[in-house]
C-alpha positions, -999 to 999 in steps of 0.1 A, spaced: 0 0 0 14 33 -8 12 61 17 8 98 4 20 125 24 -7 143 45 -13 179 33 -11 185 71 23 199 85 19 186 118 40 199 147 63 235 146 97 230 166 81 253 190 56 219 197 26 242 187 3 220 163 6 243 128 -26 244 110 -26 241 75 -35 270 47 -63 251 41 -80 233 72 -105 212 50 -123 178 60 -91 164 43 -71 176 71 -94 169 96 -87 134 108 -46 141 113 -52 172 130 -79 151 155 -46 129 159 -22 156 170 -46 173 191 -51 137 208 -13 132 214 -9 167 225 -36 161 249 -21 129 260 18 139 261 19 171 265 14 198 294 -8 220 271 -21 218 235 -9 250 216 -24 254 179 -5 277 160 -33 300 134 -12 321 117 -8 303 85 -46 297 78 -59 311 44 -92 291 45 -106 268 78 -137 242 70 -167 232 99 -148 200 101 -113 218 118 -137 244 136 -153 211 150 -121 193 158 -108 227 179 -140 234 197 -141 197 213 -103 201 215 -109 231 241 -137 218 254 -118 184 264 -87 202 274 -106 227 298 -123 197 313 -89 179 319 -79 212 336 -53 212 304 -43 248 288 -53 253 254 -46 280 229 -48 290 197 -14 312 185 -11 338 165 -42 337 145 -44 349 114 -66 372 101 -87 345 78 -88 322 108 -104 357 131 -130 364 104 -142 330 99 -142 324 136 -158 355 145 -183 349 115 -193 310 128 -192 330 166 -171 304 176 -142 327 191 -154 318 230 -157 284 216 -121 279 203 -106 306 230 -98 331 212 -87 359 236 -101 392 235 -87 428 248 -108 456 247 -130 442 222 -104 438 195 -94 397 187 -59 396 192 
């Protein structure tokens, strides 16, 4: 069987999970499987944002549980330096307290 390489870049050498350009349904099921390990070897599960052009309901699904879960396990969770595709579509599906998205004075950061 051959195995293609996923479109997903995984992990940054900071340990922050990179999203993709594209966060489709395609990437969906490796990012579930590095937010899992993160959650499971990690002290906290850092998503780095900043290189996201486009993000499907299938990622925005995937980081809403991942919150979710890691606030239950009284885990830290963030999402890093967001860019501004991933704030609008966030904001726009009014999922920013959802995924964590910290605010200051009104303004998404």
């Amino acid at each position: 069987m051959i195995s293609t390489p996923s479109p997903f870049d995984a992990v940054g050498d900071d340990g922050a999970i990179r999203l993709p350009a594209h966060g489709t349904t395609v990437t969906a099921e490796d990012l579930r499987i590095h937010l899992v390990l993160a959650a499971d070897y990690r002290e906290r599960t850092e998503v780095d944002a900043s290189g996201v052009e486009s993000i499907g309901q299938a990622v925005l699904q995937l980081l809403v549980a991942a919150r979710r879960d890691a606030a239950q396990a009284g885990q830290p969770f963030a999402i890093l330096d967001p860019s501004p595709a991933f704030v609008t579509r966030v904001t726009a599906a009014c999922l920013a307290d959802a995924i964590g998205l910290q605010t200051e004075k009104g303004d998404l950061l």
